[in-house]
N, C-alpha and C positions, 0 to 999 in steps of 0.2 A: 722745215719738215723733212724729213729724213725720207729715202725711196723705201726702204723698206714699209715704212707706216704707210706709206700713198699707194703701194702698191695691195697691203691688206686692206683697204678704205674702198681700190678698187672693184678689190674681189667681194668686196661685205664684209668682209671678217674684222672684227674689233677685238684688240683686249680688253682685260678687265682691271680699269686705274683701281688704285687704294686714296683711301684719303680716310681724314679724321674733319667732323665736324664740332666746331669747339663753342660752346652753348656755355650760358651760366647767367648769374644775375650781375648787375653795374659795377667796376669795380673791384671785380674777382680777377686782370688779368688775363681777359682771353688774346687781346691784341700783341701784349708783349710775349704773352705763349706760340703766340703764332709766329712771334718774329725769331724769337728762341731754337723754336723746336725745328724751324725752316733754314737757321744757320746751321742747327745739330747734324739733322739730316744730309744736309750738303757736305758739312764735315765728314760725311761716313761716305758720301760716292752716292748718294741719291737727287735726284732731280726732282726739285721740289717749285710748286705753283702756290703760291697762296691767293684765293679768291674772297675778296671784302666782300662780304654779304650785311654789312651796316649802314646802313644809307647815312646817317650820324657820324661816321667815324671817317674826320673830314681830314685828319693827321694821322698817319700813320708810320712807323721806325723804318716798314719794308714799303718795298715799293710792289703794289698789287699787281699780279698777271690779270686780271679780272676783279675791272669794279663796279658794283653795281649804281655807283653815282654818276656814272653815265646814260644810266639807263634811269634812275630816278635819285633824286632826292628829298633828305626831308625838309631843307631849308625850302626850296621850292615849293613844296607841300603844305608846306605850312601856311605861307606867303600864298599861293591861291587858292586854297581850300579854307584857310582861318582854321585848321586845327591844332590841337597843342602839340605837343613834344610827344605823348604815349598814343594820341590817336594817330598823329603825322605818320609812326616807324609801323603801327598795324595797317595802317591803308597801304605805304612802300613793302612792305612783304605781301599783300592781298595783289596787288600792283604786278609786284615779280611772279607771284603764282600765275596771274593771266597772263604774261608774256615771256613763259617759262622757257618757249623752242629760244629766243634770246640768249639765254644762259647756256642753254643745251650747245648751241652753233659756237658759244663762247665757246665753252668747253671741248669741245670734237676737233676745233684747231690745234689744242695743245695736242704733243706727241704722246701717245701712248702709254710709255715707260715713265708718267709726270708724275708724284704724290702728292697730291691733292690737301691744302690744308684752307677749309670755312673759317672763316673771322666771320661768328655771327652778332646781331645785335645782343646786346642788355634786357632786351622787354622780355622778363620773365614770362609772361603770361604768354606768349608766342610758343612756348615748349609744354605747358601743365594745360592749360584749356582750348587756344587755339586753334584753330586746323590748319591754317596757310602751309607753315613749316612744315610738317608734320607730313602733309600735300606735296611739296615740291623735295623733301627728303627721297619719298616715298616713288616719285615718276624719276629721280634720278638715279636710285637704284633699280629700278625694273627698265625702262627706256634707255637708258645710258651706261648697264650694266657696271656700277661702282660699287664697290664693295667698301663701304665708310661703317666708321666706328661715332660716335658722338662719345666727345667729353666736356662732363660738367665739373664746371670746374668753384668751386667753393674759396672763395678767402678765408685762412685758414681764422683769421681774428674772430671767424662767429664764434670757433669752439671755446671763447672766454667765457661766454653768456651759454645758458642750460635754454633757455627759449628760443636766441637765437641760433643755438645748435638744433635743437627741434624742427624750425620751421626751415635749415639750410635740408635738414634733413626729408620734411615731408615736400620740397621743392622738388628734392635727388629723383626720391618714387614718384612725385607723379611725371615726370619728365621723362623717366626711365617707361612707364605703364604706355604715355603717350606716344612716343616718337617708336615704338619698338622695333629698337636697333641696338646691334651691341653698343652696352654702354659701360661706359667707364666712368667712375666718381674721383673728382683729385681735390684733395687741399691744397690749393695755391698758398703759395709767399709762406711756407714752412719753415723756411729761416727768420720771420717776426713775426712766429706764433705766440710768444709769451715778452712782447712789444708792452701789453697791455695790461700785464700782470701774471703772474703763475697760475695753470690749470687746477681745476679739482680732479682732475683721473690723468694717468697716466695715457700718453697718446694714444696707445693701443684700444684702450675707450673709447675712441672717437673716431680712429678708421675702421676697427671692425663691427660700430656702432653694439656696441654688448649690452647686457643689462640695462636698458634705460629705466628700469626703477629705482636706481639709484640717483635719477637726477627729480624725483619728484618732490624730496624735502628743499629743493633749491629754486625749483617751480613755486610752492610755495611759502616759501620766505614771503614776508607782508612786505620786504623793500622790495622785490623784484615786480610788483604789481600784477601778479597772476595768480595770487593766492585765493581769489574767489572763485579759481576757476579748478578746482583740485579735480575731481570728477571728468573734467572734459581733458586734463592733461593726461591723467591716468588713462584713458581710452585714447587717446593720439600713441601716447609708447607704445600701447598694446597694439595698437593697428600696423603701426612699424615692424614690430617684433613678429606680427600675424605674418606678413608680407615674407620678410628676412631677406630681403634682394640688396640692400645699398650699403654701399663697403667703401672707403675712402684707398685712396693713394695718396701719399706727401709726396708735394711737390715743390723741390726748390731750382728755379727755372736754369739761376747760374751754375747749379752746380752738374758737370757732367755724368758723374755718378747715381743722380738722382731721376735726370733726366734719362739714361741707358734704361734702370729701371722701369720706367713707365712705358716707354716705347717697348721692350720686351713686350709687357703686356698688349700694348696697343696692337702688335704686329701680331700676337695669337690668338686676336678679336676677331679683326677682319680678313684673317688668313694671308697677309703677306708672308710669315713667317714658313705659309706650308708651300710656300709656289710664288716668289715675289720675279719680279719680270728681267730677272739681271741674270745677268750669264754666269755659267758656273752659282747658283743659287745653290748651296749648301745648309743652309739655313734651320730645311727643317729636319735636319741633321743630330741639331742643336738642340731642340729643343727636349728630349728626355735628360740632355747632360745636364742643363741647368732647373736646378731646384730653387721651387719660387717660396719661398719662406714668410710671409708678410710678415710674421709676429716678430721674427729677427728684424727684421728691415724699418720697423716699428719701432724697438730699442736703439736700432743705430742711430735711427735721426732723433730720437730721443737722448740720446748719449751726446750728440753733437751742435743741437741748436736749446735744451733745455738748458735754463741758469740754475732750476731745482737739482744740486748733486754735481753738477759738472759747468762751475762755475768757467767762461770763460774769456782772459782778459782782453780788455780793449784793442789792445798792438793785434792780436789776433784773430779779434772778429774784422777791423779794420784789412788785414789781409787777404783773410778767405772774401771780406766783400768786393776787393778789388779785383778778383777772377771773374765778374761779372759778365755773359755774354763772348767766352773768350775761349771757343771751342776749338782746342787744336789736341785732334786722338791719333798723330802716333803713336804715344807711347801705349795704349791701350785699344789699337788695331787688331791684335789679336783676339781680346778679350770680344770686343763687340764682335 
């Protein structure tokens, strides 16, 4: 701990850390985003913590500044309570809300200038109905003055399926309605979006979520088994489109370019970008030069991971996959 931090600690004075809190449902990659975005970040000159808030997430790529399976588990949990696997991880976050100074005293150790990144559980319902999370979000930005973004982060595979793009979508809103903090919505693993076959809409369909009556002849198709339900799909679009809050980002974790993109965003969420804690911050300098275009940026990864038009071969998706995790930005120091 540095004299400078000990000496504002003394006085009372604290900054204000940044972090992103990374939510989503089982699956979607939030642990390897966290291990990604915590190389990226260090790659650029920032000091980065990542805090496991998964009582379940018993391996992990990085190694956590803060885990909460010190402070509980759910194998434990399970073994003397006899509950299962989804009540075990809602009692371990009920758990961590009542011995939330815990986390706090964690946290106040780390130095000041730390970016903060949540590895949260899988239990979707912890974010749409919930209170715990929602709870201990909410005492760590007011008590611990954090200024955090949550990102939900989506497998991009649902947009194969028109239902399970629906329900990834009616997840987004209420997670976004609940937890109310900036929020950012991402399509993870954007590089095997069409793993699973070619889309019906061009991507830009599905991160700027547009028109969804176009996906109600595909709701009911009598194969997709929600043809008896035309009337109630019809009112879920409309409730979507009533709202018009949830907007995807692609996201492909190895790729540096993709990830610069999202962080942009993220860093003009939670206000790093207008006052982040490093010397000479120029930053938000920056931010009138660069023009955020989503619908370009839509085409590009569309231009580059679709097989529809832009067929590409083996030697060279085998290439671009071996850049995986392998973040070195000299040559684009200036640019960031």
């Amino acid at each position: 701990i540095g004299k400078q931090w000990y000496q504002r600690r003394v006085r009372g004075e604290r900054e204000m850390p940044f972090g992103q809190v990374v939510v989503g449902p089982p699956g979607s990659g939030k642990t390897v985003y966290c291990n990604g975005m915590g190389q990226f970040m260090t790659a650029l000159g920032r000091k980065v913590s990542i805090v496991n808030l998964d009582p379940a997430n018993y391996i992990t790529p990085y190694t956590p500044t803060i885990d909460i399976r010190t402070l509980v588990s759910l194998e434990d949990v399970m073994e003397n309570t006899e509950l299962g696997p989804n009540g075990g991880l809602v009692y371990c976050i009920e758990y961590l809300e009542k011995n939330l100074d815990w986390l706090i005293e964690q946290l106040d150790v780390l130095p000041y200038d730390h970016y903060l990144l949540f590895d949260c559980p899988g239990q979707i319902e912890l974010y749409t109905h919930h209170q715990s999370m929602r709870n201990i979000l909410e005492k760590l930005q007011q008590k611990g003055k954090y200024r955090l973004t949550t990102l939900f982060l989506v497998d991009s595979f649902y947009c194969s399926s028109a239902s399970n793009y629906i329900s990834s979508v009616l997840l987004a809103l209420s997670s976004m309605l609940r937890l109310e903090m900036p929020h950012i919505n991402v399509l993870s693993k954007i590089d095997l979006i069409e793993q699973h076959g070619e889309l019906d809409f061009n991507l830009d369909f599905y991160t700027e979520v547009q028109d969804l009556s176009y996906m109600i002849p595909f709701l009911s198709d009598p194969n997709s088994g929600m043809s008896q339900f035309g009337k109630l799909n019809k009112a879920i679009c409309g409730l979507i489109e009533d709202f018009s809050l949830v907007g995807f980002i692609p996201l492909n974790i190895n790729d540096k370019e993709s990830v610069t993109k999202l962080l942009r965003k993220i860093d003009k969420s939670n206000g790093y970008v207008y006052g982040a804690l490093e010397k000479e911050n120029t930053s938000i300098m920056e931010v009138s030069e660069y023009n955020d275009l989503d619908y370009t940026n839509s085409l590009e990864v569309q231009e580059r991971y679709f097989r529809k038009g832009n067929d590409i071969s083996d030697d060279e998706e085998d290439e671009g996959n071996n850049e995986s995790l392998n973040f070195d930005l000299n040559e684009e120091e200036d640019e960031t």
